[in-house]
PDB file of N, CA, C, O and CB in Angstrom:
ATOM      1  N   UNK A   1     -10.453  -0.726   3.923  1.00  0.00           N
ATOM      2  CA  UNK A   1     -10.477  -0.525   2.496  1.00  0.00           C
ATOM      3  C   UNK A   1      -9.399  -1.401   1.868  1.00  0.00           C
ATOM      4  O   UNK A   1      -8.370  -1.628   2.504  1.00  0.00           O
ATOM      5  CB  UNK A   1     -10.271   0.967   2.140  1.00  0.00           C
ATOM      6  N   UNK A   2      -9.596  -1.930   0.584  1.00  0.00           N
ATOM      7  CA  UNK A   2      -8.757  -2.739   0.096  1.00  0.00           C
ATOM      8  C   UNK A   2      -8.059  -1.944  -1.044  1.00  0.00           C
ATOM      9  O   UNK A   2      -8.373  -0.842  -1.494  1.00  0.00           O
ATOM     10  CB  UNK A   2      -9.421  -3.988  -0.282  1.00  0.00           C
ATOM     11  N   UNK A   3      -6.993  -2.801  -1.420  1.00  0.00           N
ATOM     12  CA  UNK A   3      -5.420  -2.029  -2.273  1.00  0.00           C
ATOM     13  C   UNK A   3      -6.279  -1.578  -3.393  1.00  0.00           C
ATOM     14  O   UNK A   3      -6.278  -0.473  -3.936  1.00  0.00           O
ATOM     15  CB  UNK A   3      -3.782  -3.287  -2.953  1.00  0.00           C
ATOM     16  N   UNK A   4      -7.366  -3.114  -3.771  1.00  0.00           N
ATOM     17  CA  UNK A   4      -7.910  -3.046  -5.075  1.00  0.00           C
ATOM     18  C   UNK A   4      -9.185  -1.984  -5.319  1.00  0.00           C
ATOM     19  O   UNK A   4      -9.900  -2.050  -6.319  1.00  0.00           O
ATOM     20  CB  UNK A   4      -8.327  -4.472  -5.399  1.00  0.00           C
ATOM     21  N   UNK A   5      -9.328  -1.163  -4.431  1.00  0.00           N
ATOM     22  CA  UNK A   5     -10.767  -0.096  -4.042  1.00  0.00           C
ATOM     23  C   UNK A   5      -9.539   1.258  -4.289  1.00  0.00           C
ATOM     24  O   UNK A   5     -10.070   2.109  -5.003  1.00  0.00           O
ATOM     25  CB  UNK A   5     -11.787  -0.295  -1.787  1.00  0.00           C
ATOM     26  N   UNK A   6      -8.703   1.494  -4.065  1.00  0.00           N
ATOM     27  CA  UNK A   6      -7.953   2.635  -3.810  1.00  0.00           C
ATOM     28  C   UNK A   6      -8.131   2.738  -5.730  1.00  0.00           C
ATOM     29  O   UNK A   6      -8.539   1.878  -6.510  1.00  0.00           O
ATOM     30  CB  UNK A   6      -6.140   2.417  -2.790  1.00  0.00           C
ATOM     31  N   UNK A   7      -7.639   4.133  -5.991  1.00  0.00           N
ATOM     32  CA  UNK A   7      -7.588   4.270  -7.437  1.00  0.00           C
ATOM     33  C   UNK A   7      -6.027   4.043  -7.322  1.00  0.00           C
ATOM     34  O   UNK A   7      -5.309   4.010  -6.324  1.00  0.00           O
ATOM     35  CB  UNK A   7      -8.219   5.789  -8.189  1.00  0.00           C
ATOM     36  N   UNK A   8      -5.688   3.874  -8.874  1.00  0.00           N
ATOM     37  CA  UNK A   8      -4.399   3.486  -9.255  1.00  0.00           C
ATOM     38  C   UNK A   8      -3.142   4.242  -8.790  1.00  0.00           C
ATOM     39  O   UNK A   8      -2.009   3.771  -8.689  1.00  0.00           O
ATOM     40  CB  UNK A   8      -4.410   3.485 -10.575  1.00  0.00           C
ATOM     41  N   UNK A   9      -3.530   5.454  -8.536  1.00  0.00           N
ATOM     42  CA  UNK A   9      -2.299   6.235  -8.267  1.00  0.00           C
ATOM     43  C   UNK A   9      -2.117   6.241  -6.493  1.00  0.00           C
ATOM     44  O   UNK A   9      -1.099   6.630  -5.920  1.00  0.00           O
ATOM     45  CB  UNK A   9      -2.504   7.918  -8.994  1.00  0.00           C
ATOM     46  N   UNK A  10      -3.241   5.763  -5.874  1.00  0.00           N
ATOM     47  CA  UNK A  10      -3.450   5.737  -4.448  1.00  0.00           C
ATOM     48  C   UNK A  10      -2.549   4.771  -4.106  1.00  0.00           C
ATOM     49  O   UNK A  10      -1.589   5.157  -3.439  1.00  0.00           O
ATOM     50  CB  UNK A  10      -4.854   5.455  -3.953  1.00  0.00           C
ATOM     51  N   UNK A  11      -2.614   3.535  -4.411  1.00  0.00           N
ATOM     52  CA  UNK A  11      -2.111   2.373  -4.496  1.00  0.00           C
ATOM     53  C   UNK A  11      -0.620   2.272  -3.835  1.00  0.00           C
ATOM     54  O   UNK A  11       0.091   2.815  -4.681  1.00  0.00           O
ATOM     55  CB  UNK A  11      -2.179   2.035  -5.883  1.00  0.00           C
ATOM     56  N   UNK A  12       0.050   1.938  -2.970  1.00  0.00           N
ATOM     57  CA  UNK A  12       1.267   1.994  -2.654  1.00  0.00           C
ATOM     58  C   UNK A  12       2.304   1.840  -3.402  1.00  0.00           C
ATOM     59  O   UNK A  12       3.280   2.590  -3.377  1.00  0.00           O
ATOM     60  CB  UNK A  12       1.395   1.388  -1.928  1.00  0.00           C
ATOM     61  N   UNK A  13       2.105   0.335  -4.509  1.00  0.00           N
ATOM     62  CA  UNK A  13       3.602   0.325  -5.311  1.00  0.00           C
ATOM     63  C   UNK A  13       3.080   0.989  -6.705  1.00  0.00           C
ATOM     64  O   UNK A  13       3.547   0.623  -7.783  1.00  0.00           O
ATOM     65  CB  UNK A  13       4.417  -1.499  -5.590  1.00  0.00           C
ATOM     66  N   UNK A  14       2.084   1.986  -6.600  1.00  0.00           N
ATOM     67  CA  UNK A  14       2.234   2.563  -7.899  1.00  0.00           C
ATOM     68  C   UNK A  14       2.547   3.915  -7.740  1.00  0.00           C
ATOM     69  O   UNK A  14       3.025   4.675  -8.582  1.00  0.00           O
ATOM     70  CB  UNK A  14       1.073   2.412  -8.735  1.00  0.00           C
ATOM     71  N   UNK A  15       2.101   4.242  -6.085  1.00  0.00           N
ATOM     72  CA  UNK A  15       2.335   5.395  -5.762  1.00  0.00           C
ATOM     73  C   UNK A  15       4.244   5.584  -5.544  1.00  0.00           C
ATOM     74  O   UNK A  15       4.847   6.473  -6.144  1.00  0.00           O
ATOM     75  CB  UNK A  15       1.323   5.619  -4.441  1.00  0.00           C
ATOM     76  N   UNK A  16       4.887   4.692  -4.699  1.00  0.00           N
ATOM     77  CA  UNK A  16       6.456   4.382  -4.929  1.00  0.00           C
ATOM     78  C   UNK A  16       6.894   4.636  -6.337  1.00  0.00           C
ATOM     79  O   UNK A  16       7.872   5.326  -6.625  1.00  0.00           O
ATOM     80  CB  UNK A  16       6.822   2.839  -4.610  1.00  0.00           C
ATOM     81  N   UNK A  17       6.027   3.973  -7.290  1.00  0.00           N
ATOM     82  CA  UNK A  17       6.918   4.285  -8.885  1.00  0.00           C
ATOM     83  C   UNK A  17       7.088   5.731  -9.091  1.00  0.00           C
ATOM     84  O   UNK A  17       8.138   6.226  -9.501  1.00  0.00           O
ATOM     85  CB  UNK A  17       6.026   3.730 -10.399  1.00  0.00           C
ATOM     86  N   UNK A  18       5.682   6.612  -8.701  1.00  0.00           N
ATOM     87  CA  UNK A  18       5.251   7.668  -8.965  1.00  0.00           C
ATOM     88  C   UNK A  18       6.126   8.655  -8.438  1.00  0.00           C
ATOM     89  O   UNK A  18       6.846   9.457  -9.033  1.00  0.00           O
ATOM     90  CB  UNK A  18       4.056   7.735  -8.614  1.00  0.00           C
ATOM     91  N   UNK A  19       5.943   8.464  -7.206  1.00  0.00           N
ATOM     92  CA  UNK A  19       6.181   9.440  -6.332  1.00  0.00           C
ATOM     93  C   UNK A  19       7.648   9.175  -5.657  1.00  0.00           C
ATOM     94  O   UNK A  19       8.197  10.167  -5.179  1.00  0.00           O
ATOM     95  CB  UNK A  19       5.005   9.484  -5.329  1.00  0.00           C
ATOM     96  N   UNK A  20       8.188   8.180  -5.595  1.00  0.00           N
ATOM     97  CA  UNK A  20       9.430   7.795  -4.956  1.00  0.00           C
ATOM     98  C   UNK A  20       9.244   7.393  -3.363  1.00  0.00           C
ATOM     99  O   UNK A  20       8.226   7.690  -2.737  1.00  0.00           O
ATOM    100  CB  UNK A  20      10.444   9.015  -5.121  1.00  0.00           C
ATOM    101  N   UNK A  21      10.113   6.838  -2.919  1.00  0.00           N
ATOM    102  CA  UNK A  21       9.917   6.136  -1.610  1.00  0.00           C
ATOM    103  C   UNK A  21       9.543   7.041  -0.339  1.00  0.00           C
ATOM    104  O   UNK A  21       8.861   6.747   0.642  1.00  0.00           O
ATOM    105  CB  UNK A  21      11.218   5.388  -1.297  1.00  0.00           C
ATOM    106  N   UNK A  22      10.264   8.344  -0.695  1.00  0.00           N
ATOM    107  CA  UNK A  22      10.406   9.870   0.678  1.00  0.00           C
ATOM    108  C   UNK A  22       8.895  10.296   0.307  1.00  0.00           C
ATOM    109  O   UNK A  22       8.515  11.185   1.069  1.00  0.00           O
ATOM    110  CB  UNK A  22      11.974  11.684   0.280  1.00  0.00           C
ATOM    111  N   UNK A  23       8.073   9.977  -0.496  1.00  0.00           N
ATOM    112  CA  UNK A  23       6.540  10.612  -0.556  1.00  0.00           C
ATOM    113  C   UNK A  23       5.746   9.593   0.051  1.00  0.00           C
ATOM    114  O   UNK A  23       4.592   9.983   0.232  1.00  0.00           O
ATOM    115  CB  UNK A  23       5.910  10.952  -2.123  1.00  0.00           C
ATOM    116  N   UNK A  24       6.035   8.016   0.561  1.00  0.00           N
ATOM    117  CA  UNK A  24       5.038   7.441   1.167  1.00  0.00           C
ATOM    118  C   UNK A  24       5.322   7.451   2.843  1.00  0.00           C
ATOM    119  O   UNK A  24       6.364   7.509   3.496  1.00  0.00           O
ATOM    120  CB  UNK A  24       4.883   6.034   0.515  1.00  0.00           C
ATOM    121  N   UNK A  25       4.132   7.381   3.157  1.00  0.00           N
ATOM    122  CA  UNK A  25       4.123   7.074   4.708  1.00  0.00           C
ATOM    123  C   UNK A  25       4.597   5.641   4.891  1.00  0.00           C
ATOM    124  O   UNK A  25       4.486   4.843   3.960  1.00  0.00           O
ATOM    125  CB  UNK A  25       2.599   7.244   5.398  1.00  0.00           C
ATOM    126  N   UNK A  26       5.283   5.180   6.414  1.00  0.00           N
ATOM    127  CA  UNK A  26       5.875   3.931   6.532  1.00  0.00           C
ATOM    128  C   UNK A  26       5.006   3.007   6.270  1.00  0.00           C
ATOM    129  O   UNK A  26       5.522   2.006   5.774  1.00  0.00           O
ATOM    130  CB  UNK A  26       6.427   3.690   7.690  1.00  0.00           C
ATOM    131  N   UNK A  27       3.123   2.929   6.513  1.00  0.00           N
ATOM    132  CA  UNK A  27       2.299   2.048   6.515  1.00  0.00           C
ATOM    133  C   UNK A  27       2.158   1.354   5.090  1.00  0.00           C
ATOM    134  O   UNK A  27       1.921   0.159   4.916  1.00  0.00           O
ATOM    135  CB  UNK A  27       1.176   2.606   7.025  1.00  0.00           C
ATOM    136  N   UNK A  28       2.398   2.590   3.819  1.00  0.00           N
ATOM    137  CA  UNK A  28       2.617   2.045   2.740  1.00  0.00           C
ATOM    138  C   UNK A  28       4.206   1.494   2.214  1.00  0.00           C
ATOM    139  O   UNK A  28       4.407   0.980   1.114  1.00  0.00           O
ATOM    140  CB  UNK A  28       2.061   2.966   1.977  1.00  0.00           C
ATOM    141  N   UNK A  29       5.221   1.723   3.228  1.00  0.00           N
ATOM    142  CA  UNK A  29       6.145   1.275   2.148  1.00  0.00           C
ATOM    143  C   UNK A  29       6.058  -0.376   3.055  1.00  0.00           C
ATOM    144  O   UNK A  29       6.659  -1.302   2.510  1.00  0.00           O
ATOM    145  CB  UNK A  29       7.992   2.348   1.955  1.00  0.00           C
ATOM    146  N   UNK A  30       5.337  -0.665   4.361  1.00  0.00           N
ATOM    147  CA  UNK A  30       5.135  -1.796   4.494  1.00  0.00           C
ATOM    148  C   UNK A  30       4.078  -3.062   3.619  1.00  0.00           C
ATOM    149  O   UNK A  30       4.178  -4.265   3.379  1.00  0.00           O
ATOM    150  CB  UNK A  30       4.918  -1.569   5.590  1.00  0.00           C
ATOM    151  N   UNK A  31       3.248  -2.162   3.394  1.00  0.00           N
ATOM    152  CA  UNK A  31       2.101  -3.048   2.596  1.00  0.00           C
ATOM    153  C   UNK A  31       2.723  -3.341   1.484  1.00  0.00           C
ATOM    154  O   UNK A  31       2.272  -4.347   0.936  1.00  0.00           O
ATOM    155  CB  UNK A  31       0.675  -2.359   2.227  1.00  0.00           C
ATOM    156  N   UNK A  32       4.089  -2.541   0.651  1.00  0.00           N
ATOM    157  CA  UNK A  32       4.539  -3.225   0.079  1.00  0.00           C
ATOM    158  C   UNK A  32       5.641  -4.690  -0.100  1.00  0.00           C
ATOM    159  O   UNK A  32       5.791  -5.735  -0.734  1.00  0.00           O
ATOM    160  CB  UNK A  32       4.616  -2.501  -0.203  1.00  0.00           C
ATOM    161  N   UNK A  33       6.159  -3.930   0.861  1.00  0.00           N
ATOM    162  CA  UNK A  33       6.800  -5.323   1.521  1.00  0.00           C
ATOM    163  C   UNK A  33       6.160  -6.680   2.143  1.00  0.00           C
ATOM    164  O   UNK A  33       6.680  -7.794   2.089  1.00  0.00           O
ATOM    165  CB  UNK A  33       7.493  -4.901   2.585  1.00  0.00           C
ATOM    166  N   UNK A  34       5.186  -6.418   2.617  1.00  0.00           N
ATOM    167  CA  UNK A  34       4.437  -7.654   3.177  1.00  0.00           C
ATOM    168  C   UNK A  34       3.645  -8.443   2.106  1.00  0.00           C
ATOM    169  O   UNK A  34       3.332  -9.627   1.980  1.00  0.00           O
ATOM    170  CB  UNK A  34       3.411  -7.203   4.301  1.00  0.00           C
ATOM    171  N   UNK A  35       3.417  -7.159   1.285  1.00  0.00           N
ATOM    172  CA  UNK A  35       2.526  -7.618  -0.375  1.00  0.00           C
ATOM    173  C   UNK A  35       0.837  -8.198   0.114  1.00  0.00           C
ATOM    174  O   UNK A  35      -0.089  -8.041  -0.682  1.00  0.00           O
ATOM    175  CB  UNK A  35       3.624  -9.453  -1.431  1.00  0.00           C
ATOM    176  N   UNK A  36       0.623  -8.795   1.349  1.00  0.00           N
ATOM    177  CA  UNK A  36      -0.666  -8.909   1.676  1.00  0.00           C
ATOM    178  C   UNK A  36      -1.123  -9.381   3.293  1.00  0.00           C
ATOM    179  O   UNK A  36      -0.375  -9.761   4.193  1.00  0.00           O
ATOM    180  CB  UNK A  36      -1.134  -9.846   0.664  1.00  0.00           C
ATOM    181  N   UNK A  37      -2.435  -9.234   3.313  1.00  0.00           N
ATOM    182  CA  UNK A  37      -2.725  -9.054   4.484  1.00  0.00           C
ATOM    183  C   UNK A  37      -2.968 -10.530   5.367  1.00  0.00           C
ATOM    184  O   UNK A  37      -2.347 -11.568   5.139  1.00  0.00           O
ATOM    185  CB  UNK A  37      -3.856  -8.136   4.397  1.00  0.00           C
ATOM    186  N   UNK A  38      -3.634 -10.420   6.032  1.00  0.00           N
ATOM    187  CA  UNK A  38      -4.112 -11.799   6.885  1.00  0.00           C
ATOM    188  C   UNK A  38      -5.667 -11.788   6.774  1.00  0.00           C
ATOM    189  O   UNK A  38      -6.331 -10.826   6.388  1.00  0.00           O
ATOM    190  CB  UNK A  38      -3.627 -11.784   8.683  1.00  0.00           C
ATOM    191  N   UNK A  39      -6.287 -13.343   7.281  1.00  0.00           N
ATOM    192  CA  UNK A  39      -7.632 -12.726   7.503  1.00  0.00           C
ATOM    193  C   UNK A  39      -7.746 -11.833   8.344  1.00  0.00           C
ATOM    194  O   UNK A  39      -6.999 -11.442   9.241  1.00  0.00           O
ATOM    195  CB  UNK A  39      -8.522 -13.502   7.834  1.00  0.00           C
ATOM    196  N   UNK A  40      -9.458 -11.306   7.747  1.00  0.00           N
ATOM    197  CA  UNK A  40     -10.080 -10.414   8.154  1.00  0.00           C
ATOM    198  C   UNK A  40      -8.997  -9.095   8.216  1.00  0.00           C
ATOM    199  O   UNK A  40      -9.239  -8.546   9.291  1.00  0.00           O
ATOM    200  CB  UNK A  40     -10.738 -10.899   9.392  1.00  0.00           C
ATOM    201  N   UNK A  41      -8.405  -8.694   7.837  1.00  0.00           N
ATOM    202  CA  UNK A  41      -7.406  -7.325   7.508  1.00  0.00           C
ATOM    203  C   UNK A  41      -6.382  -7.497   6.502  1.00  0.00           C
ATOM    204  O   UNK A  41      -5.459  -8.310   6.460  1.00  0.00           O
ATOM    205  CB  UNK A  41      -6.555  -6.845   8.781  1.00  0.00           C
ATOM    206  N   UNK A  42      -6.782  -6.405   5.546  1.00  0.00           N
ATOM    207  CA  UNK A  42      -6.345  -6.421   4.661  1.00  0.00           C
ATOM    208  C   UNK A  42      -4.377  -5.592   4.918  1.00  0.00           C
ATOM    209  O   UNK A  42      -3.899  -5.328   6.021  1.00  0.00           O
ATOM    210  CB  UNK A  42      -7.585  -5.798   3.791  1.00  0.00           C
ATOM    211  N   UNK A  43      -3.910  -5.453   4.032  1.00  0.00           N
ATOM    212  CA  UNK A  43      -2.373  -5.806   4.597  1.00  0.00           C
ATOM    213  C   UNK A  43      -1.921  -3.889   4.864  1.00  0.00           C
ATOM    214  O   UNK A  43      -0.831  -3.454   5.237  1.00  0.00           O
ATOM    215  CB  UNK A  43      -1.058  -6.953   2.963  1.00  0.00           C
ATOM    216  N   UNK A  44      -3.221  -3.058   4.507  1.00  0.00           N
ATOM    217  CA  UNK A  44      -3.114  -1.849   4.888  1.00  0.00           C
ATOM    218  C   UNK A  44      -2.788  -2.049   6.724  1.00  0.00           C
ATOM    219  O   UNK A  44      -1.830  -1.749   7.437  1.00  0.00           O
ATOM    220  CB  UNK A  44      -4.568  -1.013   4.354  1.00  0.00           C
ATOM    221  N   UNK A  45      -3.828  -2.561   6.922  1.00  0.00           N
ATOM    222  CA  UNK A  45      -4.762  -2.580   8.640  1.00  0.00           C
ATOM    223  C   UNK A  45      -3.061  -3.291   9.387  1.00  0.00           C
ATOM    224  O   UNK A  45      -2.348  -3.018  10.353  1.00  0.00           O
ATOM    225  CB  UNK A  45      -6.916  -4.317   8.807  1.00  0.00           C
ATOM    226  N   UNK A  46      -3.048  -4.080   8.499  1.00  0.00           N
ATOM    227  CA  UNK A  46      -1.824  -5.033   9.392  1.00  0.00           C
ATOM    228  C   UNK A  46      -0.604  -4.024   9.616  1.00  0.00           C
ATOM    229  O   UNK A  46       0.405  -4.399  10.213  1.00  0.00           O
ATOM    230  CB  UNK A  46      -1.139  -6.594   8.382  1.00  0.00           C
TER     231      UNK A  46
END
């Protein structure tokens, strides 16, 4: 699934604004940091 399919609040750096850093799982506070994926996987998967 891609960042841009998730609804807005799903979203990792909107969910961080939202929710603060202690409410995401590590996979999202990476997708923010990496900001995107590689082929064929999107930067969730990575």
């Amino acid at each position: 699934m891609k960042i841009k399919d998730l609804s807005k609040i799903e979203r990792p750096r909107e969910k961080l604004i939202a929710k603060g850093p202690d409410n995401l799982k590590d996979e999202e506070l990476l997708a923010i940091l990496l900001g995107t994926g590689v082929e064929g996987k999107n930067v969730i998967e990575v």
